[in-house]
KOLMARDO-568435 format. One line per 8 residues: number of its first residue (from 1); their letters; for each residue x, z, y of N, C-alpha, C. Coordinates in pm, whole numbers, plus 32768, in hexadecimal, padded with zeros to 4 digits. Layout:
! residues N
NUM = A = X:Z:Y:X:Z:Y:X:Z:Y ~ ...
This chain:
! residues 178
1 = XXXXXXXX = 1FF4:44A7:2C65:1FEA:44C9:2CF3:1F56:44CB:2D17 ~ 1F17:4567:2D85:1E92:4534:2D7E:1E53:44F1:2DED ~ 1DE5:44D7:2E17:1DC5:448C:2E60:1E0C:44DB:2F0C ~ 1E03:455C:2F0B:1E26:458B:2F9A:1EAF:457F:2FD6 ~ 1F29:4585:2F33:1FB0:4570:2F4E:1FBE:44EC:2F7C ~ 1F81:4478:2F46:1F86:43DD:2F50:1F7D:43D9:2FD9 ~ 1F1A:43FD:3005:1EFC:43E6:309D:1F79:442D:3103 ~ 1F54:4496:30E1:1FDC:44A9:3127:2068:4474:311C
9 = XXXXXXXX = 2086:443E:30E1:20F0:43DF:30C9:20CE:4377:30F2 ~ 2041:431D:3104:2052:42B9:3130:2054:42C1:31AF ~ 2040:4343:320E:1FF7:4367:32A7:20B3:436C:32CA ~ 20EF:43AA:329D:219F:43BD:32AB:21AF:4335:32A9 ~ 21B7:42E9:3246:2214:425D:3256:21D6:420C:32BB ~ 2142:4223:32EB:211C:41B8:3346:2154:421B:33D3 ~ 2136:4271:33EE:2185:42BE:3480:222D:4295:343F ~ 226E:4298:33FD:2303:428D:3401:22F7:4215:342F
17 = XXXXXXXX = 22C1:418B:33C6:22D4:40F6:3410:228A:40CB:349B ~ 224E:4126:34D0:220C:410F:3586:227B:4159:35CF ~ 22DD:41FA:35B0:2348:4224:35E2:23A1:41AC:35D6 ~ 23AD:4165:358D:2438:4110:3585:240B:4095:35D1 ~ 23A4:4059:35D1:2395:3FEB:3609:2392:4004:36B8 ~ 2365:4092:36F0:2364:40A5:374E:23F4:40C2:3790 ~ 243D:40BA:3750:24E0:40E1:3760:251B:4055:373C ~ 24EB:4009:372B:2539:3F5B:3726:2541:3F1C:3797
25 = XXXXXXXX = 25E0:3F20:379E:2618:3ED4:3831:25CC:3E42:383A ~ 25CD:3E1B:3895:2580:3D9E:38B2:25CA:3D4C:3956 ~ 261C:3CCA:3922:266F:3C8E:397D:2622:3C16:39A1 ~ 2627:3BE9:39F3:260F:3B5E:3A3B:2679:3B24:3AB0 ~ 267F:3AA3:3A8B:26C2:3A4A:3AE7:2683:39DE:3B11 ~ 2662:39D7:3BA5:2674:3918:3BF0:26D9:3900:3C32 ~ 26E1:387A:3C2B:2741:3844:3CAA:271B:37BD:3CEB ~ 2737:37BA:3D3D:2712:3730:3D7E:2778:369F:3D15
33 = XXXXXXXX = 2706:365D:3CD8:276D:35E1:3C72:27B0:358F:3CDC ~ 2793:3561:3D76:27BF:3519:3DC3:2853:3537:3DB9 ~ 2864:35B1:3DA7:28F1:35D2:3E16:2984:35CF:3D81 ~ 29CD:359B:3DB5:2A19:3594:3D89:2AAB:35FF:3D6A ~ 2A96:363F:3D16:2AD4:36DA:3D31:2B69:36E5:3D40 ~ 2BC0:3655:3D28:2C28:364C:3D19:2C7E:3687:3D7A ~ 2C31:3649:3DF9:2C74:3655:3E68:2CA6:36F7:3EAC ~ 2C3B:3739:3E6D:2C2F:37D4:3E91:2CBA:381A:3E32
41 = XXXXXXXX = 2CFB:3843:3E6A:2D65:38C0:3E31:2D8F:3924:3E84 ~ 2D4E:3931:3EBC:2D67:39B4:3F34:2CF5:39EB:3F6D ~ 2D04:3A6D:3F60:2C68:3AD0:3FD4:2C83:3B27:3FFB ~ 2C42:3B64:403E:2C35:3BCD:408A:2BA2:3C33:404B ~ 2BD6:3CAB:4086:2B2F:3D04:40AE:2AEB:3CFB:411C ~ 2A68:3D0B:40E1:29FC:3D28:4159:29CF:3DA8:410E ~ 2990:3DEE:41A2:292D:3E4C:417B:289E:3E45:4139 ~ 2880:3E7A:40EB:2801:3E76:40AC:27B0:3EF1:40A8
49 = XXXXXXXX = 2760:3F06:4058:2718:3F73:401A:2784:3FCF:3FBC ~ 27DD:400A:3FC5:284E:406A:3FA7:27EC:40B1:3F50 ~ 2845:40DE:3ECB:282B:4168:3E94:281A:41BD:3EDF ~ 27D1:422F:3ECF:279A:4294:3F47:282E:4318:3F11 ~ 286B:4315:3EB7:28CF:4335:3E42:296D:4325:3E76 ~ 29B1:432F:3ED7:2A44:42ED:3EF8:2A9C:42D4:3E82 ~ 2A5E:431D:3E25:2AEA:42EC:3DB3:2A7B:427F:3D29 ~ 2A0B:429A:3D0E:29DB:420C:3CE4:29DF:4195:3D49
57 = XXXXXXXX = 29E5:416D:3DDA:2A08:415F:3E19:2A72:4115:3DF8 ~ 2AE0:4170:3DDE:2B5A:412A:3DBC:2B87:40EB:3D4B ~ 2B2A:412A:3D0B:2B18:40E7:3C50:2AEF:4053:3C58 ~ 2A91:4071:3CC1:2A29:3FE2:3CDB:2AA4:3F68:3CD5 ~ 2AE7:3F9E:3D47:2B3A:3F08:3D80:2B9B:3F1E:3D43 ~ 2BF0:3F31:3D29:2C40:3F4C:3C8A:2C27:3F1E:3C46 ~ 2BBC:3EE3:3BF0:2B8A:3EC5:3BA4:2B81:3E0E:3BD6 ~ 2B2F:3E22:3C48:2B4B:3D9F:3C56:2BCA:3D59:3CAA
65 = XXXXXXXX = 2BFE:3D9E:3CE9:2C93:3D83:3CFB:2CD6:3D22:3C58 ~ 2CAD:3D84:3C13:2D1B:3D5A:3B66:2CC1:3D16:3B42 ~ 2C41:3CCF:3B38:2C3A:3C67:3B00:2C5F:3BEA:3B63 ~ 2C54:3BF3:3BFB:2C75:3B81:3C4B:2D28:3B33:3C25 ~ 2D58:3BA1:3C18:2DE7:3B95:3C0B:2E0C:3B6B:3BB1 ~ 2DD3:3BAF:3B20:2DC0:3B3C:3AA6:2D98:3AB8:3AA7 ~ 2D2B:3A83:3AFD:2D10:39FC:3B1E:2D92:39D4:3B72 ~ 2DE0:39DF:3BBB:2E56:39E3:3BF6:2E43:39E3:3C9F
73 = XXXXXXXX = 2DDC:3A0C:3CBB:2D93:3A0F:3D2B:2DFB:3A94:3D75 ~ 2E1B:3A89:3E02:2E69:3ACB:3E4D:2E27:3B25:3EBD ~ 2E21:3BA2:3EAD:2E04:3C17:3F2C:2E34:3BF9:3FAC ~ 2DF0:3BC2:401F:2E63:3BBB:4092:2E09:3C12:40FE ~ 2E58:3C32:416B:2E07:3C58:41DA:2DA3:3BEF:4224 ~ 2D0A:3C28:4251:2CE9:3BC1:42A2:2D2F:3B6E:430B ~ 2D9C:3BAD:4357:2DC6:3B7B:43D4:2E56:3B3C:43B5 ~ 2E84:3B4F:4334:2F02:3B1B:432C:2EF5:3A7E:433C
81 = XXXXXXXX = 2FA3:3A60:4329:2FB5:39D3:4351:2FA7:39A0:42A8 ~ 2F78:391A:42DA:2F2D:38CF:4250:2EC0:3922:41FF ~ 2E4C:393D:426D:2DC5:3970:4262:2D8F:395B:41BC ~ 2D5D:39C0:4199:2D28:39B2:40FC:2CAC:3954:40ED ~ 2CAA:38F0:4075:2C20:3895:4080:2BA0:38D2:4066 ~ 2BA0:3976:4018:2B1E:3988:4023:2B2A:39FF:4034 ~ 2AA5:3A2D:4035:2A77:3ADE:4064:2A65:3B28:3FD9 ~ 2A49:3B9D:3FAF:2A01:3BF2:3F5A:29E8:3C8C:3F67
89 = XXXXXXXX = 295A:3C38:3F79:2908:3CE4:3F7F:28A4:3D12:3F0A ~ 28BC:3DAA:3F2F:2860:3DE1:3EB0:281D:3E36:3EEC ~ 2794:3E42:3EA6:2706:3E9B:3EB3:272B:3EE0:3E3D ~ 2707:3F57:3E61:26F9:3FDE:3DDC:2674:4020:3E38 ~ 2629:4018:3D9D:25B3:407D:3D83:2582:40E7:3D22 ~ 2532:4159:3D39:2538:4199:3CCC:248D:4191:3CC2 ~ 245C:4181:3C65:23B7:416E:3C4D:238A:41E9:3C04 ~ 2319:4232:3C0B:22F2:4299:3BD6:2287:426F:3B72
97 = XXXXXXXX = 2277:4276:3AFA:21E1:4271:3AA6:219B:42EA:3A63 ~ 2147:430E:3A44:2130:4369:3A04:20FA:4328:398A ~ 2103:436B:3931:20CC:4330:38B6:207A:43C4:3866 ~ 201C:4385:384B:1FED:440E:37FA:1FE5:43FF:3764 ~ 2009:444D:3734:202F:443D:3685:1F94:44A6:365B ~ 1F5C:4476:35BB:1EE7:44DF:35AE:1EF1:44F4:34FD ~ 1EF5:4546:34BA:1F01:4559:3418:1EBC:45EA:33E0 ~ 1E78:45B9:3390:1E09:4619:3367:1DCC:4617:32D4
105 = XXXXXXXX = 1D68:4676:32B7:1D15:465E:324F:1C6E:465A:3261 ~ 1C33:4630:322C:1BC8:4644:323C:1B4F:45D3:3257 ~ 1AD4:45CA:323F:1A64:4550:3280:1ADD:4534:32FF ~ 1AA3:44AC:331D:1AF4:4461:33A6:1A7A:44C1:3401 ~ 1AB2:44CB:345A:1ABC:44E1:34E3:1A65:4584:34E3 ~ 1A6E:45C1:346D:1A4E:4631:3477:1AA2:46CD:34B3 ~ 1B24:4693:3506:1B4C:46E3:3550:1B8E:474B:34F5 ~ 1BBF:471B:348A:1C3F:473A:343B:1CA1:4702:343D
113 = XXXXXXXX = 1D08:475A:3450:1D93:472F:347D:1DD6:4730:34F7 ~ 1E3E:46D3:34EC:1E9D:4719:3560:1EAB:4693:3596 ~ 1EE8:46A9:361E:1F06:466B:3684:1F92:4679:36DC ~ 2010:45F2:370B:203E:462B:3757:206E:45B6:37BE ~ 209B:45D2:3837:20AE:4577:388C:2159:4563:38B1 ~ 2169:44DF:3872:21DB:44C1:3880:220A:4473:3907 ~ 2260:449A:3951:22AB:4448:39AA:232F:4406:398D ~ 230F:4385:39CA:2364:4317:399A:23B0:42F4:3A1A
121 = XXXXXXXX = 241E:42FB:3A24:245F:428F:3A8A:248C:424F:3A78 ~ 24B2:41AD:3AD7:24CB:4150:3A78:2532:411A:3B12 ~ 25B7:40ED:3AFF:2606:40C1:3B67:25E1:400C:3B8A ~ 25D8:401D:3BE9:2600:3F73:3BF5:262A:3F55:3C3B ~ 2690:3EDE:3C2C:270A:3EA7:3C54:26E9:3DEC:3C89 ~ 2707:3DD4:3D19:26F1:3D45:3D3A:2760:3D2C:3D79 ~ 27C5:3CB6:3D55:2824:3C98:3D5A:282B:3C26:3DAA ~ 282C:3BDF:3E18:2835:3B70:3E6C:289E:3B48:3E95
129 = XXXXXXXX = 28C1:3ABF:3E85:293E:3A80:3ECA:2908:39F3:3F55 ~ 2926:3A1C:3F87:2923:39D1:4016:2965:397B:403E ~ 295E:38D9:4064:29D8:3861:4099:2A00:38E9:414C ~ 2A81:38E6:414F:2A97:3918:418B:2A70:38D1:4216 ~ 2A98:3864:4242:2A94:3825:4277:29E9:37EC:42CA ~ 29AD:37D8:426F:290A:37B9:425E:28BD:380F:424A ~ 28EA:3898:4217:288C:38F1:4202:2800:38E4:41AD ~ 282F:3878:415A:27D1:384D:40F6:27CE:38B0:4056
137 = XXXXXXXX = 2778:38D8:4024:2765:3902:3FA1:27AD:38BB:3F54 ~ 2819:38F3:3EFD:2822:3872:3E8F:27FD:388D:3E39 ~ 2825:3937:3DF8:27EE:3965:3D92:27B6:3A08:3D6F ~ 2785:3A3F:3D2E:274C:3A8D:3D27:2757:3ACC:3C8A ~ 2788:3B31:3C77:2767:3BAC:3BF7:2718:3BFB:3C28 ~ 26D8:3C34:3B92:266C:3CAD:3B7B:265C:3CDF:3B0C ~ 26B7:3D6B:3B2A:2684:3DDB:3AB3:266D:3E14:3AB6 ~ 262A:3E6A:3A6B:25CC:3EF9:3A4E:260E:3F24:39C7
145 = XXXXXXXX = 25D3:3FD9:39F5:2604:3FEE:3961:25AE:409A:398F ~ 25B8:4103:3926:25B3:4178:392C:2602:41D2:394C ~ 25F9:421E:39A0:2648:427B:39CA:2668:42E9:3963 ~ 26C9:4336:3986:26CC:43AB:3915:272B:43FC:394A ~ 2717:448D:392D:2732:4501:3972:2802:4508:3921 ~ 2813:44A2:38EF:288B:44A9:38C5:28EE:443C:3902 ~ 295A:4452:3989:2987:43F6:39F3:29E1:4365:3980 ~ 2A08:43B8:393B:2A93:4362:38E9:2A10:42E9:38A2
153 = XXXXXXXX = 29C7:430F:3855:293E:42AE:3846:2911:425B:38AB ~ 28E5:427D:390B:28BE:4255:3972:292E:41DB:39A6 ~ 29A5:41EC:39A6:2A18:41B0:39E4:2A3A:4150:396C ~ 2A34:4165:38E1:2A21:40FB:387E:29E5:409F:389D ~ 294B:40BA:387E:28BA:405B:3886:2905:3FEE:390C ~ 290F:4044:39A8:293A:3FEB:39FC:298F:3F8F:39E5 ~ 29E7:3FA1:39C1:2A7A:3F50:39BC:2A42:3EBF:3968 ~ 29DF:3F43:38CE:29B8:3E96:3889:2936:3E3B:38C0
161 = XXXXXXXX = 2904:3E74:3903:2891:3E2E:394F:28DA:3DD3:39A0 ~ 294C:3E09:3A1C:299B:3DA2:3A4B:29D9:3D2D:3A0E ~ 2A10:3D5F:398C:2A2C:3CE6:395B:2A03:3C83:3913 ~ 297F:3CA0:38E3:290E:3C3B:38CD:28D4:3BF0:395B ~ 28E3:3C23:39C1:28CD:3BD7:3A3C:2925:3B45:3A37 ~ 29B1:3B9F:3A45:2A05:3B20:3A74:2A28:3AED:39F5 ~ 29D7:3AF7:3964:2A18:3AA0:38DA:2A1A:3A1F:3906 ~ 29C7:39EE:3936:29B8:394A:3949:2A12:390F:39F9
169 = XXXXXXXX = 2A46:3959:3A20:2A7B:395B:3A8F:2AC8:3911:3AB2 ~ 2B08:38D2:3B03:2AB2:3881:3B75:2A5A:3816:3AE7 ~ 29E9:37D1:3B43:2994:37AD:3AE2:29CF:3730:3AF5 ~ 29D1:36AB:3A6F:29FF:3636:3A96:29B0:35EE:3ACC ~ 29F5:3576:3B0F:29AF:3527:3B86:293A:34E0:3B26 ~ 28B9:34D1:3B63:285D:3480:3B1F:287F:33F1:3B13 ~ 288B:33BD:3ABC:2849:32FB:3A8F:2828:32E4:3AFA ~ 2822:3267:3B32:27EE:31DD:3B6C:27A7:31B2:3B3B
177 = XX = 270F:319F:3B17:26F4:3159:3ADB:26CC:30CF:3AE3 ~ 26DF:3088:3B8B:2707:302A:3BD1:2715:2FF9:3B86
């Protein structure tokens, strides 16, 4: 192999592993350790920052609808009788990056080669549950991920981003260390 093929092969695998790393979902969770999550099995919606999207939108809470329900947590109306113990709202964002990619031959910076400008979007997802009652934070998800011009993808990534949210769900009560 000669020295110009090498390079180019190494210029491909380093843009493939910066494409892939820039496309790695990325989740986070807090919660307040005080609170004791036991007590909570019922919520409601609030309004938030909505998909701008009516049917990701609906993917959104769908999504978290079925993991609440898996925890055994119950959908009720705000106003019904035996009021739900907490709230959950969600923020959806869409972030724009540009990235510029550059691969060539020639002395460095002698203005050989090519150039192109990639746009990146990247979704993110903030998931909040609220003491209904107190209107206190208890807990909080956060994911990101890359967007992609393919919906059924798009509606994957979500579903598993959601459910890396609520894996640890409800979180157990902290130690005493009293």
């Amino acid at each position: 192999m000669n020295r110009s093929s090498l390079r180019t092969l190494v210029i491909a695998v380093c843009l493939s592993s910066i494409s892939a790393a820039a496309s790695a979902q990325k989740v986070m969770v807090d919660y307040d350790k005080e609170v004791e999550f036991a007590k909570y099995a019922s919520y409601t919606w609030a309004e938030g920052e909505s998909a701008r999207n009516p049917l990701v939108h609906k993917r959104i809470v769908n999504a978290i609808d079925g993991q609440l329900a898996a925890k055994g947590w119950t959908k009720t109306a705000a106003n019904a009788e035996g009021s739900p113990s907490a709230v959950v709202v969600y923020h959806a964002a869409i972030e724009t990056e540009r990235q510029l990619n550059t691969w060539g031959s020639g002395p460095r910076w002698s203005g050989f080669g090519n150039a192109s400008i990639e746009t990146i979007l990247t979704g993110q997802l903030v998931v909040d549950i609220y003491d209904a009652a107190t209107k206190q934070l208890l807990w909080r998800g956060f994911a990101s991920d890359t967007v992609s011009d393919d919906q059924e993808k798009n509606e994957k990534r979500l579903n598993e981003a959601v459910a890396k949210l609520f894996k640890q769900f409800p979180p157990k009560a902290a130690r005493s260390t009293r």
